[in-house]
C-alpha positions, 0 to 999 in steps of 0.5 A: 210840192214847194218845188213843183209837181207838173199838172200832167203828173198830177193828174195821174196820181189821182186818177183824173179821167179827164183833164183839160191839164193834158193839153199843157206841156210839162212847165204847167207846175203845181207848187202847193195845194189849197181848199179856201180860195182866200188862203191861196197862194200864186202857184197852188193846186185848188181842190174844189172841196164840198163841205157842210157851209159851203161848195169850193166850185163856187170859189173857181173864180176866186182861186183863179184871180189869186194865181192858183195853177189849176183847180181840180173838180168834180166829174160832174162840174160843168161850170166856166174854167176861168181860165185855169186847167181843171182836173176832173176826178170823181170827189176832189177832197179824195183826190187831196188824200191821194196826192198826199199819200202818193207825194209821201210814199215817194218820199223818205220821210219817216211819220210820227202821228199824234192823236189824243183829246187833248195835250196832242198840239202841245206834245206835237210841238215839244216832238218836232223840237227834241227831233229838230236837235238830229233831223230835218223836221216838219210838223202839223202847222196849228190844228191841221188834223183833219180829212183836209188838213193833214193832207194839206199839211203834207203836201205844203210844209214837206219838203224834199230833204223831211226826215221826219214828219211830226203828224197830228190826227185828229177825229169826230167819228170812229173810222177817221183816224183810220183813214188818215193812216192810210194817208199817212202810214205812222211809224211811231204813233202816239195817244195822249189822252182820252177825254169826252171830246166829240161826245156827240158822235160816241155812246162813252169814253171807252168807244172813244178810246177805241176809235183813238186806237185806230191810229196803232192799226197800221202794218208799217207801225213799229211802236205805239207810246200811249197814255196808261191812265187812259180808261181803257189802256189795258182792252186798247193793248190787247187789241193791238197788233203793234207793240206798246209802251205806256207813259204816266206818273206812276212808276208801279204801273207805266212803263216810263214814268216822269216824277217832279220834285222840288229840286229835280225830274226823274226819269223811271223805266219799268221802275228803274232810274234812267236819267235825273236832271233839272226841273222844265219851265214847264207850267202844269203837271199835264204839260210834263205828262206831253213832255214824257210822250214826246221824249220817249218818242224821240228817244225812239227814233234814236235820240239819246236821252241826254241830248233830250234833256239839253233840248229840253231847255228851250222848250216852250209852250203853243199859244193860248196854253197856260199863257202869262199875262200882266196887265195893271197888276193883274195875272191873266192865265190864257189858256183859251184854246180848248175846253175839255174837263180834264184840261179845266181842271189841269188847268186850274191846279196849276193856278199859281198862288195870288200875291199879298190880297189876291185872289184866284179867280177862273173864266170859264167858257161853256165846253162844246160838242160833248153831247149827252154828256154836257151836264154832267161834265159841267158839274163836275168841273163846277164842283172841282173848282170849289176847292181851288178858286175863290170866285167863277164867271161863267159864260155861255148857255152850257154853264148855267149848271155851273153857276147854280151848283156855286150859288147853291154851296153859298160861292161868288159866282157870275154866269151871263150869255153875254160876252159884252156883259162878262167884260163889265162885271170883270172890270168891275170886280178884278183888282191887283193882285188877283190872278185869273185862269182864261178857259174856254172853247176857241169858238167861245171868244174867250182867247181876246178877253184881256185886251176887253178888260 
């Protein structure tokens, strides 16, 4: 949309009955398109959307102030213009997702789509680097993965020469990655993971799977790469219609393989030897698992195996993963972004050893949205990092399980609900040397917990 769809146009592609836009002649031009009235820009499309906390017509006024190009609203909205061309459609957030799907349809632009419960951030941002090497690439700013920000992300980051679009989805109820294909139709797409992300919404970690699945569903999909450690790989490949090829560290069993050593990576298909070169800057056995998914999909779209590996040189991780911060001797590990067991404890194996008298010390925020399946996720990480840390703080309602498990095994453990009250006892107890893991949900606060200290 960056060099400007005219009103009328649009108006038409989302099937508008009426439109007060019809009235303007074709220099009335939309150049991107938004649904929070404080990110807007002079020029953008403002989709009134209705959510859960809040109504987007009642931001008119507020898109309007800020130079938005017109807003599009629902038929029934009878409220004052403000002065902008309304576009009245029957759901404006469906509306959003038509003009997605119908700017990329008339594009050339190839779709890679990424899903998974973790790693799909960081394998999306490794995609879009191997690919930039030969193509113009856009990818999914931040975690616009939704209903709303896939779409957006289309309409406001594609430009005109994309050759491929890097594409998150993401979910929180089977059927909404099935939609999102039909947005934006993958020709590769890719599962990281599966981990109990959502787990409010799903009876188990197989249902989750399933619904992860959803994004190797369409016609247009020539190829999905998918995690072989996920629990139910093998079901997942016998309901697919479209050709798979597993990723993993084992080459008995995944189709491609990635093994480290001290000195190299190796690099296995079907169990045969395709490329060996030197070892990635990469912390974390997790981050080289996102790196095998992102390089067999660029190899996929025709990147040779030796130019992936020049690239991946420069390869660098997103904020708030696995994030290496001193301060008055002290090595603060962020990794705050997101909080799942798998990624607990991915993280905490990969905690470098402590200098001289350091110790290894984790921060753990409460995991959010798993459901019925709290605590036991909990304990189990609880009871995973007995082995590997020295000392647990913990914060959070959902942690409590946590703290008695370590008091219980006779550990060093501190639990409070307090955010104020976890940035005292740390300064009291931190000392040079120790090195401190950061984990937590985004909404935990965590991710500022070292300029607190």
């Amino acid at each position: 949309m960056k060099n400007g769809i005219p009103l009328k146009k649009i108006s038409a592609l989302i099937h508008s009955s009426i439109s007060s836009a019809d009235s303007f002649n074709s220099s009335y031009l939309a150049y991107g398109a938004c649904v929070d009235s404080r990110l807007l820009k002079t020029g953008d499309l403002f989709f009134a959307c209705s959510g859960n906390r809040s109504d987007g017509h009642a931001f008119i006024s507020q898109a309007a102030q800020k130079g938005a190009s017109a807003a599009v609203v629902s038929a029934d909205y009878s409220g004052d213009c403000y002065g902008l061309p309304l576009i009245y459609v029957e759901n404006p957030e469906k509306a959003l997702q038509q003009l997605a799907k119908a700017v990329l349809q008339s594009s050339k632009t190839k779709v890679v789509a990424i899903t998974g419960s973790v790693g799909k951030t960081t394998t999306k941002g490794f995609l879009a680097h191997l690919l930039a090497s030969s193509f113009r690439v856009a990818a999914t700013p931040g975690n616009y993965n939704s209903q709303l920000g896939l779409p957006l992300t289309i309409l406001n980051h594609l430009q005109d020469d994309t050759e491929v679009a890097v594409l998150e989805m993401g979910m929180t109820k089977a059927g909404h990655i099935a939609s999102l294909i039909e947005i934006a139709p993958p020709e590769i797409a890719i599962i990281t993971a599966t981990a109990l992300g959502h787990a409010e919404n799903f009876e188990s970690l197989e249902a989750i799977g399933l619904a992860k699945a959803e994004i190797l569903s369409h016609p247009k999909t020539r190829l999905g790469i998918v995690d072989f450690g996920i629990s139910n790989y093998q079901a997942i490949a016998q309901l697919s219609c479209t050709p798979l090829t597993s990723f993993g560290c084992d080459t008995n069993h995944a189709d491609w393989a990635l093994i480290r050593s001290k000195q190299c990576l190796r690099l296995f298909n079907h169990g045969i030897l395709v490329i060996e070169f030197e070892s990635l800057s990469l912390p974390g056995q997790h981050n080289h698992h996102n790196f095998l998914a992102a390089a067999v999909a660029a190899n996929s779209c025709g990147i040779s195996w030796e130019l992936i590996m020049e690239s991946a040189k420069k390869l660098t991780l997103p904020e708030m993963r696995l994030q290496i911060q001193e301060h008055q001797g002290i090595t603060f590990i962020n990794d705050s972004y997101n909080s799942l067991p798998i990624a607990v404890k991915a993280a905490l194996d990969s905690l470098p050893l402590p200098k001289r008298e350091g110790r290894k010390i984790a921060v753990l925020g409460e995991m959010r949205e798993l459901g019925q399946f709290s605590l036991e996720c909990h304990l189990e990480v609880a009871n995973y990092a007995l082995s590997r840390i020295d000392m647990l703080f913990c914060l959070g309602k959902e942690c409590v399980s946590m703290h008695d498990l370590w008091e219980k095994s006779n550990r060093e453990v501190f639990w409070t609900l307090e955010f104020s009250e976890l940035v005292e006892q740390l300064r009291k107890f931190l000392r040079p040397d120790d090195v401190v893991l950061i984990k937590g949900s985004r909404t935990s606060g965590l991710s500022g917990l070292v300029d607190k200290i």
